[in-house]
DRENLUM-564860 format. One line per 3 residues: number of its first residue (from 1); for each residue x, y, z of C-alpha. Coordinates in Angstrom, 3 decimals, padded with zeros to 6 digits. Layout:
// residues N
NUM) X,Y,Z ~ ... .
// end
This chain:
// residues 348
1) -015.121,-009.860,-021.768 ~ -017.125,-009.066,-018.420 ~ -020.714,-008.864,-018.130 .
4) -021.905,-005.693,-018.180 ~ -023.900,-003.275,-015.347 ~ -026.683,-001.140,-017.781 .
7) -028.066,000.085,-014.642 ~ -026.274,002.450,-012.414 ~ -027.212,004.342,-009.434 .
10) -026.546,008.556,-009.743 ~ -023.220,007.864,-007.427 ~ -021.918,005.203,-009.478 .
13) -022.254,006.908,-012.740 ~ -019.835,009.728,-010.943 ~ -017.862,007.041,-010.083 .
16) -017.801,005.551,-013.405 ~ -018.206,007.982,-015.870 ~ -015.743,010.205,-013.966 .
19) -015.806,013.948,-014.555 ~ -015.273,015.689,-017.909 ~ -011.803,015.695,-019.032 .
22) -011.617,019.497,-019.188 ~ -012.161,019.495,-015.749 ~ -009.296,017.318,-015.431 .
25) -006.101,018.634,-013.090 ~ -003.076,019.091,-015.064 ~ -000.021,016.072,-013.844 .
28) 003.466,017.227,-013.118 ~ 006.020,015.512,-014.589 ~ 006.573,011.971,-013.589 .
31) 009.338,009.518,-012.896 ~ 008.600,005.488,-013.104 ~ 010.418,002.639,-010.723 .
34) 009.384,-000.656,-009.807 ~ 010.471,-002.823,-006.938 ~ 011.657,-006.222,-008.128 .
37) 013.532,-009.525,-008.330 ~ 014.977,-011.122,-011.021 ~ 015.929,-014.865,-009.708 .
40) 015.271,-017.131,-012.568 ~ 017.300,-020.068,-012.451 ~ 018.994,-019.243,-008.951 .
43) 019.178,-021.460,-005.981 ~ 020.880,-021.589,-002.233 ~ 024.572,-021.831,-003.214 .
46) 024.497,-020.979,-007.174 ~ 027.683,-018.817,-008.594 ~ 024.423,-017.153,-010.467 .
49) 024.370,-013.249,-009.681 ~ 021.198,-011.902,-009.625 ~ 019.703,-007.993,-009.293 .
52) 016.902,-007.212,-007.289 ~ 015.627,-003.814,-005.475 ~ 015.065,-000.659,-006.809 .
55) 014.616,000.041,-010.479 ~ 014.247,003.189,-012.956 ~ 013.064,003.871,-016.000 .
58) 015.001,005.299,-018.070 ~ 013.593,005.669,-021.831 ~ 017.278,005.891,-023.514 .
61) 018.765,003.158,-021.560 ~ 015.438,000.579,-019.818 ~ 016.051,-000.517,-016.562 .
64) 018.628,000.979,-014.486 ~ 019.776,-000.874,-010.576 ~ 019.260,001.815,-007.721 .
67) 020.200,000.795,-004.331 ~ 021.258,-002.006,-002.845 ~ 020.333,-005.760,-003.497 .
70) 017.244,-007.210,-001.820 ~ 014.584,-009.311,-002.972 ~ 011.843,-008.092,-000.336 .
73) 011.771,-004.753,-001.594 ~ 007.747,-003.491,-001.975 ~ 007.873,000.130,-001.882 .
76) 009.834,002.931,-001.975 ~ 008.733,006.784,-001.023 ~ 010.630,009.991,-001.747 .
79) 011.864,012.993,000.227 ~ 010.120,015.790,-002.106 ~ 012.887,018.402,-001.077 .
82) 015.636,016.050,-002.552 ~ 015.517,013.571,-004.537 ~ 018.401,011.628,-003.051 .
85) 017.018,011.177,000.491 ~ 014.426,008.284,-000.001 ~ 012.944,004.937,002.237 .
88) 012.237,001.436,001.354 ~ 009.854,-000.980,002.609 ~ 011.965,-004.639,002.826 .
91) 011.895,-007.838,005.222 ~ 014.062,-006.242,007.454 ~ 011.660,-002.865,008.076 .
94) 012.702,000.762,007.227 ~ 015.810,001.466,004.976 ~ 016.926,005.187,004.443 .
97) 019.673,006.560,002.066 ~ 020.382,010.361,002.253 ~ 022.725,010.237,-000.364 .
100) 021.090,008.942,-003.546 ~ 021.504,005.062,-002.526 ~ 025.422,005.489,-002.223 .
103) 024.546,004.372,001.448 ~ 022.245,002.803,004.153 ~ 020.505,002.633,007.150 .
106) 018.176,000.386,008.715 ~ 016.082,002.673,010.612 ~ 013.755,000.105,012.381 .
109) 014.247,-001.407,015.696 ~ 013.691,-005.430,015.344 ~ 010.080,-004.665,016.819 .
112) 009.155,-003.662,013.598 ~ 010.035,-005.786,010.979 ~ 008.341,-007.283,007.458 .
115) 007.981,-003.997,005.676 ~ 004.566,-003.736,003.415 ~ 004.528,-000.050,001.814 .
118) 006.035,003.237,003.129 ~ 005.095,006.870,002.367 ~ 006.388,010.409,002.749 .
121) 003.673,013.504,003.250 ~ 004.731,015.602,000.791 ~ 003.054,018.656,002.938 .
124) 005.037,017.136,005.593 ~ 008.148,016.021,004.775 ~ 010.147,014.757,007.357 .
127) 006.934,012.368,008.571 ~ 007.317,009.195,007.168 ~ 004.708,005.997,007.219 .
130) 005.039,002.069,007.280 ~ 002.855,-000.109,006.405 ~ 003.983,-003.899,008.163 .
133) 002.755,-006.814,008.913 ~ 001.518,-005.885,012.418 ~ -000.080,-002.255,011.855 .
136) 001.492,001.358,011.285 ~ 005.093,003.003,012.500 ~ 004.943,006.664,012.151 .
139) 008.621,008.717,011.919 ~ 008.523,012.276,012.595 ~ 012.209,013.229,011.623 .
142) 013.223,011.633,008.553 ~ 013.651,008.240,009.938 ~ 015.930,008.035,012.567 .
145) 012.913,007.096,015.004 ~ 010.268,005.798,014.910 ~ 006.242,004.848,016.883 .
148) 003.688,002.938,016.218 ~ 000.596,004.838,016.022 ~ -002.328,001.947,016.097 .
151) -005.221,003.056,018.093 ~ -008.543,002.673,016.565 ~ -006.584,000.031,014.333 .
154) -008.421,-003.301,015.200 ~ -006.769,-005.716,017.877 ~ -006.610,-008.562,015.566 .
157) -006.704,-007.410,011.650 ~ -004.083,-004.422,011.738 ~ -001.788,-006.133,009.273 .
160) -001.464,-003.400,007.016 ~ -000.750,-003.773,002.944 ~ -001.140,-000.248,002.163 .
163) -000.166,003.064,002.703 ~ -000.869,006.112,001.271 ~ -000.569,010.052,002.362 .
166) -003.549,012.564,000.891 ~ -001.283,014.927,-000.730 ~ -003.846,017.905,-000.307 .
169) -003.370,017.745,003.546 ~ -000.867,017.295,006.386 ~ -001.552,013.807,008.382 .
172) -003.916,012.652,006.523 ~ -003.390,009.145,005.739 ~ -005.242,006.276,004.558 .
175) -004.094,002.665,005.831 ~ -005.302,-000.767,003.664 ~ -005.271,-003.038,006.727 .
178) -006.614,-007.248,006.529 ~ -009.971,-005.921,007.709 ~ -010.435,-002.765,005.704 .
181) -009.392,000.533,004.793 ~ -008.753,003.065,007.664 ~ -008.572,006.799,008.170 .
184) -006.323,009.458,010.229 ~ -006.354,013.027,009.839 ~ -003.991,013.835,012.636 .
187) -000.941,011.723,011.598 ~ -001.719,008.601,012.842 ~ -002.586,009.569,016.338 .
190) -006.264,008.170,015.668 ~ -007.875,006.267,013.203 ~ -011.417,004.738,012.202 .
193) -012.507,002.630,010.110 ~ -014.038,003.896,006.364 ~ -014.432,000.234,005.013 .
196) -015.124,-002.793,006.078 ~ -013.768,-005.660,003.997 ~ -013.644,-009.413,004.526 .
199) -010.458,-009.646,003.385 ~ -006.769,-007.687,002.502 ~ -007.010,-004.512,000.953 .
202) -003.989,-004.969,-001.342 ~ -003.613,-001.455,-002.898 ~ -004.578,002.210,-002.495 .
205) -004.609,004.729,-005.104 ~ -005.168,008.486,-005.280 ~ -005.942,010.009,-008.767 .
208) -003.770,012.180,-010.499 ~ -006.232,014.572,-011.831 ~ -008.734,014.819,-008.982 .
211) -007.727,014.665,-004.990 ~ -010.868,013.657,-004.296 ~ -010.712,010.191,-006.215 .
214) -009.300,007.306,-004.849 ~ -009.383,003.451,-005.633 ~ -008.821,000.609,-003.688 .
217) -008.424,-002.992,-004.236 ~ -008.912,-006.052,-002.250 ~ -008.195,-009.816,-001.684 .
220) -011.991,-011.123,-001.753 ~ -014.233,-008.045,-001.988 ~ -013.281,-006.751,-005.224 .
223) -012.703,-003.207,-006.573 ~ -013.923,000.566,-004.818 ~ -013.688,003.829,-005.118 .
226) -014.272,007.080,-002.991 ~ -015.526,010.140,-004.279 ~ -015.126,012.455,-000.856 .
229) -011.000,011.527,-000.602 ~ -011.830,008.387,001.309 ~ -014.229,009.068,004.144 .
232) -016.889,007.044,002.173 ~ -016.640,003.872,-000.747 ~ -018.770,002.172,-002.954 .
235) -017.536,-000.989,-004.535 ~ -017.530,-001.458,-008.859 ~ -020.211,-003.122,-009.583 .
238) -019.160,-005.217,-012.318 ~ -015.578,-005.667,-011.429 ~ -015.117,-009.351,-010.038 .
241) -014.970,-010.834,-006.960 ~ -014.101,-014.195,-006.571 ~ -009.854,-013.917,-007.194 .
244) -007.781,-011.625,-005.682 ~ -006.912,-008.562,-006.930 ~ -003.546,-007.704,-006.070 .
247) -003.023,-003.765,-007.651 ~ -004.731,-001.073,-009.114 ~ -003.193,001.873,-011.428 .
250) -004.538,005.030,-012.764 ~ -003.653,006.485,-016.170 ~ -001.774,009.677,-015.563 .
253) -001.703,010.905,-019.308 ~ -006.575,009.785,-019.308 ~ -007.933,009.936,-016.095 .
256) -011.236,007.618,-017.405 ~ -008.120,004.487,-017.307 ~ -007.846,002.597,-014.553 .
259) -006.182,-000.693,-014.793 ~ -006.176,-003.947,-012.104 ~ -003.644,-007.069,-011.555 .
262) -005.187,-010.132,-010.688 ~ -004.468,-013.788,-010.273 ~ -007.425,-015.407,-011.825 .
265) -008.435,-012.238,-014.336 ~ -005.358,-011.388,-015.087 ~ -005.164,-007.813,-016.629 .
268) -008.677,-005.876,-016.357 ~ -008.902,-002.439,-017.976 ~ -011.616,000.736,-018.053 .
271) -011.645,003.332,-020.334 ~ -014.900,004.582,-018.958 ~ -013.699,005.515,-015.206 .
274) -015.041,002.358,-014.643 ~ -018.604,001.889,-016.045 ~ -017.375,-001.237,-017.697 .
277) -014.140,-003.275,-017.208 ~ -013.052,-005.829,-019.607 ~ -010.133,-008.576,-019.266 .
280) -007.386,-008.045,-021.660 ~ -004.752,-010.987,-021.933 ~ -004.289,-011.314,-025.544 .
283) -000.531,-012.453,-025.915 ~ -000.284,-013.369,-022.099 ~ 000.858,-016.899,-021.232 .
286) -001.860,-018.861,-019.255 ~ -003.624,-018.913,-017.046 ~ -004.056,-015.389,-016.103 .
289) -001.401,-014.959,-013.354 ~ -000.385,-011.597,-013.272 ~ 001.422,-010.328,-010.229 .
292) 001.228,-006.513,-010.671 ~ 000.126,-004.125,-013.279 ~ 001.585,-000.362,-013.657 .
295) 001.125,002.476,-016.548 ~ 004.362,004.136,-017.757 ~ 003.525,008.125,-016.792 .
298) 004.896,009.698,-020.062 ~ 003.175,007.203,-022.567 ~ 000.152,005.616,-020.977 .
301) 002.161,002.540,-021.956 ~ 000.551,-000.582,-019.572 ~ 002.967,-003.306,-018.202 .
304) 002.202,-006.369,-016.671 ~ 004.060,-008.536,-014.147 ~ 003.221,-012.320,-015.018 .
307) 004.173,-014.831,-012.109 ~ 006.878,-016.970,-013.050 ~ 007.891,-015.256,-016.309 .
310) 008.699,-011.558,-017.086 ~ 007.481,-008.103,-018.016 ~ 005.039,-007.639,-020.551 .
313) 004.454,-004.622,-022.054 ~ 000.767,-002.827,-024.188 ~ 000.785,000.208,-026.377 .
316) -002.523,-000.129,-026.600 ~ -003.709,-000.383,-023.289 ~ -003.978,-004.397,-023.043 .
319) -005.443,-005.042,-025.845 ~ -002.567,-006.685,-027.681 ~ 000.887,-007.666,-025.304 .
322) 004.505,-008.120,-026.408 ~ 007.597,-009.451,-024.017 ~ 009.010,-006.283,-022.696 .
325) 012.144,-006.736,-020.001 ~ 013.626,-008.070,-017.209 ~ 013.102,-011.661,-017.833 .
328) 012.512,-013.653,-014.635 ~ 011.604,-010.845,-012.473 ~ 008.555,-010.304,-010.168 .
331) 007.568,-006.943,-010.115 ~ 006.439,-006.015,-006.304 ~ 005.678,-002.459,-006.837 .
334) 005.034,-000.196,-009.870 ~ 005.858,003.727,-008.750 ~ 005.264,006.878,-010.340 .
337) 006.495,009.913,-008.018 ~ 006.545,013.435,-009.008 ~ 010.306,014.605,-010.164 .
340) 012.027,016.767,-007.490 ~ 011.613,020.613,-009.574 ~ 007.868,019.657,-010.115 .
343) 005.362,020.236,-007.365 ~ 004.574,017.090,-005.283 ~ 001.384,015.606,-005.887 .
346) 002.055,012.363,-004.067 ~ 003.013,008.580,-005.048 ~ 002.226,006.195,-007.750 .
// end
């Protein structure tokens, strides 16, 4: 278990103790998918078929194959007005399907390429946003073109992990970039700098029960969070920093659980909003390698991607884990998305 922080400044006790839970914002219903590949045992030339892409849960029936088959898949945003128009993040930049996956489209030119995260504004629908490995592309009509928006992004540093669209306004979108976490309020047109980190920030988060949360992630600075919907952060005081952290999920069903995938810590849970973490691998294989972490929206049900071997699932958030699925995968992505007749509240 982690060392514990007794001592909190009045900010950080907001931060960590969170806000009452009757003030808490009631959550839509929720769909789950994950972005994955399931390789085990395949090499160049093997009669081995393997499925990889876009994945749904389905409670009657696990797992079920959406899409096409691509192991670079990491993210995959929704058109709020219809559920069957929706874009993927891959190697190969932007793909769209308008017609529930039946089909596809590369939308990218070959200038931008090595897809990290994408994101629809739900207040905004036809604007889309990718995250790559050389800044931000910005679509304005579903897709079929696309710019990159980059100034105020840094010259060197703009490779961008993260993407994610404040669902309380139009073009305003926060960008997890190798030097920190950056702002725009017009769509992309501008953006500044809200954190400075000395390293990747690998994931973004915005909480289900309060706009104004959000969480972030990074490769050597550890855990934050924003209490003023990202114009300002303060980092977790007692959450670690020296292994990557590669995800971070919030509880939709308690909004005082957070969750974080790491390398070196593994899995490391609050129940507190973050006043104390604590590392829960009980029935993990070691060492502590766990690729990505996500919380099934219905249940509160915690899974756990662990490198080289397969899902892992906790009913009682981490502290005991059982084999759950998919054995041989890497998860890239855990998604929760509103469903298409509930209102959209945004991603993950």
């Amino acid at each position: 278990m982690l060392s514990h922080v007794r001592s909190f400044s009045w900010w950080c006790l907001i931060v960590a103790g969170l806000l009452p839970l009757s003030r808490a914002a009631a959550v839509p219903p929720l769909d789950f998918f994950i972005c994955a590949t399931l390789n085990r045992n395949y090499v160049v030339g093997s009669k081995i078929v393997t499925t990889n892409g876009l994945f749904q849960r389905d409670p009657a029936q696990g797992w079920a194959h959406l899409g096409y088959n691509d192991t670079t898949l990491t993210g995959v945003a929704f058109d709020p007005r219809d559920r069957r128009v929706f874009y993927t993040s891959a190697l190969n930049g932007c793909w769209r399907t308008l017609d529930g996956g039946q089909t596809w489209q590369i939308t990218t030119g070959w200038g931008i390429t090595e897809g990290r995260d994408v994101a629809v504004d739900p207040n905004a629908p036809d604007h889309v946003y990718l995250a790559f490995v050389n800044g931000v592309a910005v679509s304005t009509d579903r897709g079929r073109t696309w710019t990159r928006r980059e100034k105020g992004l840094p010259d060197r540093g703009k490779y961008t992990q993260a993407i994610e669209v404040d669902r309380t306004r139009q073009g305003r979108v926060l960008a997890g970039c190798e030097t920190g976490i950056h702002l725009t309020r017009d769509g992309g047109q501008r953006w500044r700098r809200v954190l400075m980190t000395r390293g990747t920030v690998n994931d973004l988060q915005q909480s289900w029960h309060d706009p104004k949360i959000w969480v972030a992630v990074t490769d050597r600075d550890g855990a934050w969070a924003s209490q003023d919907q990202g114009d300002t952060w303060k980092q977790f005081p007692t959450v670690p920093t020296d292994h990557a952290l590669y995800n971070i999920a919030m509880d939709p069903t308690q909004p005082q659980r957070l969750v974080i995938g790491s390398w070196g810590h593994g899995v490391l849970t609050t129940e507190d909003g973050g006043k104390t973490w604590q590392s829960r691998n009980l029935g993990l294989p070691a060492p502590a390698q766990v690729w990505r972490v996500g919380i099934e929206p219905a249940t509160g049900r915690l899974l756990a991607s662990v490198v080289g071997q397969t899902l892992f699932a906790s009913d009682d958030f981490g502290r005991t884990w059982t084999r759950e699925a998919l054995d041989g995968s890497r998860v890239n992505a855990f998604i929760t998305v509103p469903r298409i007749n509930a209102p959209a509240v945004g991603k993950k």
